[in-house]
N, C-alpha and C positions, 0 to 999 in steps of 0.2 A: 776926749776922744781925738782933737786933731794932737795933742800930746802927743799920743800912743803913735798914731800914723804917722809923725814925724820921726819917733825914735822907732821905729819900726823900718821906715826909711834908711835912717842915718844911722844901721847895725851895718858895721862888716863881718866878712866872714868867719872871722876870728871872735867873733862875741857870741856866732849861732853855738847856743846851746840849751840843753834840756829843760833850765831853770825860766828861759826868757821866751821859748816853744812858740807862746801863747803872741808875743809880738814878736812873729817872723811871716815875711810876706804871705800869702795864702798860695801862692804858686810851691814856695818851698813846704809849707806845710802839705800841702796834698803831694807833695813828691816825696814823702818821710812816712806820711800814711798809707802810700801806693807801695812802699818798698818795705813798709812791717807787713802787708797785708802780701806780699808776693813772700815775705819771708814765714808769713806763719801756713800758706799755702802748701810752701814745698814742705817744711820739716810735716806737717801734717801727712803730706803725702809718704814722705820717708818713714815716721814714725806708726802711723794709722793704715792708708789705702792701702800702699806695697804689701801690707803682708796679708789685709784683705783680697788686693789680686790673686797673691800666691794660694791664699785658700778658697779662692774661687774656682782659680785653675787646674786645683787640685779635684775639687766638687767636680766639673765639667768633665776632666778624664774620669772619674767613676762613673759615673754618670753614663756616660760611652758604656762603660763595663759592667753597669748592671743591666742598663738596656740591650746591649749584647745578648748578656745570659738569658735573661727573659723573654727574649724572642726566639731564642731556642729551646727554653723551657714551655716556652705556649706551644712552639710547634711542637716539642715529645707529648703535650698533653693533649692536643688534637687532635695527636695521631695514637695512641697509645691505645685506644680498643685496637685497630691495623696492625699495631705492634703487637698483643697479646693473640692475637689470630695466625701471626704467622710465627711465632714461639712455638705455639701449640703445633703447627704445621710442621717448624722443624724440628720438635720434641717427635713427632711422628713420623717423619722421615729416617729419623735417627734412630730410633729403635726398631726401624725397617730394617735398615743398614745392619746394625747390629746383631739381629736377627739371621744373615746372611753369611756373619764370620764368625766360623766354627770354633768354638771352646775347645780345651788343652782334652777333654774325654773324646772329641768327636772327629778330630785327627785320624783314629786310625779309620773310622768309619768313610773319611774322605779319601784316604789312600784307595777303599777297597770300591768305590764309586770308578777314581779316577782307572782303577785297574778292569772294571768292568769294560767301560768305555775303552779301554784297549782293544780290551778281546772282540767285544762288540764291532769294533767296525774293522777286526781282522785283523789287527798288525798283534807280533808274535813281541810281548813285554821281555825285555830283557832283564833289566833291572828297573827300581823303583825304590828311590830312600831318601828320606827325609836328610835335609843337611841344618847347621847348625841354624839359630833363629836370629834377625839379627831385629835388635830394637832400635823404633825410630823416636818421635815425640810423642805421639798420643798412639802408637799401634806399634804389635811388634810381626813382622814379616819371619812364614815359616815357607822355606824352599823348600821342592823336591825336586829331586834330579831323575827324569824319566829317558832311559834309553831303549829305543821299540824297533822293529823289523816289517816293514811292511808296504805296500803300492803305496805310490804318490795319492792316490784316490780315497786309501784307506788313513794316511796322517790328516788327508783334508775332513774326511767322517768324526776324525777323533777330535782334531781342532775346533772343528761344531760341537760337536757333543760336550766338550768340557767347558765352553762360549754358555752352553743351556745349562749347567749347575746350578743348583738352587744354593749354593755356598760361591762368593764372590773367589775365582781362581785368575787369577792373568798368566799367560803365557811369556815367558824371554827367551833371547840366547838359545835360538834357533839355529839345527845345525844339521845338513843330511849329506849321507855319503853315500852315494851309486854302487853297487857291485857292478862289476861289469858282466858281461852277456845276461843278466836275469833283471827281472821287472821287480826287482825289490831294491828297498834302499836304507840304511839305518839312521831314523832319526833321534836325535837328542835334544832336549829342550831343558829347561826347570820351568816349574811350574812356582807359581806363590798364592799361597793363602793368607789371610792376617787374620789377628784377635786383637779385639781392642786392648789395648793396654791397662791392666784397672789398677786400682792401690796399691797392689800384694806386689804389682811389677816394680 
């Protein structure tokens, strides 16, 4: 034993090697075990953790992204009797609406409305014609072009009265001209109707 501790002493640095390990100071031995134990550390880390993190990282952002979805899947499911009550609400409005814009048969039937309401509140129809249709997204717009004769009092009767049609009509392009010395005035407008738009369009 003091042997070993003498030539263990009297190694230089030039003799420390793998074979003689076992007689080298104990300060350099733990300084040999501290530096394989820091080297099997890191390649662990490089070869094993790192791609652990990375698939960790990966987990965490989904994670985010199903719990995401799923808070908004609870809330559509929470609220989805709310939802099917106001479907049915607007399926029922909608076939209100649709109900209110005249089919390609009932055209002419709205000319002869709108021409009643002429006469009705007194102004003298001049002309009254359908102009071309023009298509939008979901509806196609049918003008008429109304030019009538009659008191300030009496376009105001007709504008009411076409306002209370039980078929959706807007008035545009608004236009009156004075005669001079007489209490009449010629006014011009187009009127519009629409029809929904269905497959065939």
């Amino acid at each position: 034993m003091a042997t070993d501790t003498f030539k263990a002493k009297d190694l230089e640095i030039s003799e420390f090697n793998i074979e003689n390990i076992g007689m080298w100071p104990v300060l350099y031995r733990g300084l040999v075990c501290a530096i394989v134990l820091v080297l099997i550390l890191v390649l662990g880390y490089f070869l094993q953790l790192k791609d652990l993190y990375v698939v960790l990282d990966s987990a965490i952002a989904k994670e985010k992204v199903l719990r995401a979805s799923y808070e908004e899947k609870a809330f559509e499911v929470a609220n989805l009797e709310a939802y099917r009550i106001q479907m049915a609400e607007l399926e029922e409005s909608f076939s209100v609406l649709l109900g209110q814009l005249p089919g390609d048969t009932e055209v002419p039937g709205l000319l002869e409305d709108i021409t009643d309401l002429g006469y009705g509140s007194s102004l003298e129809i001049k002309t009254i014609s359908l102009q071309p249709e023009k298509a939008k997204e979901f509806y196609v717009e049918l003008p008429i072009k109304i030019v009538a004769e009659g008191g300030y009092h009496d376009v105001a009767t007709f504008v009411s009265g076409v306002a209370g049609l039980p078929r959706i009509v807007t008035l545009h392009d608004y236009s009156l001209k004075f005669n001079k010395g007489e209490d009449r005035q010629v006014f011009e407008l187009e009127a519009k109707t629409y029809r929904y738009k269905g497959e065939e369009d």
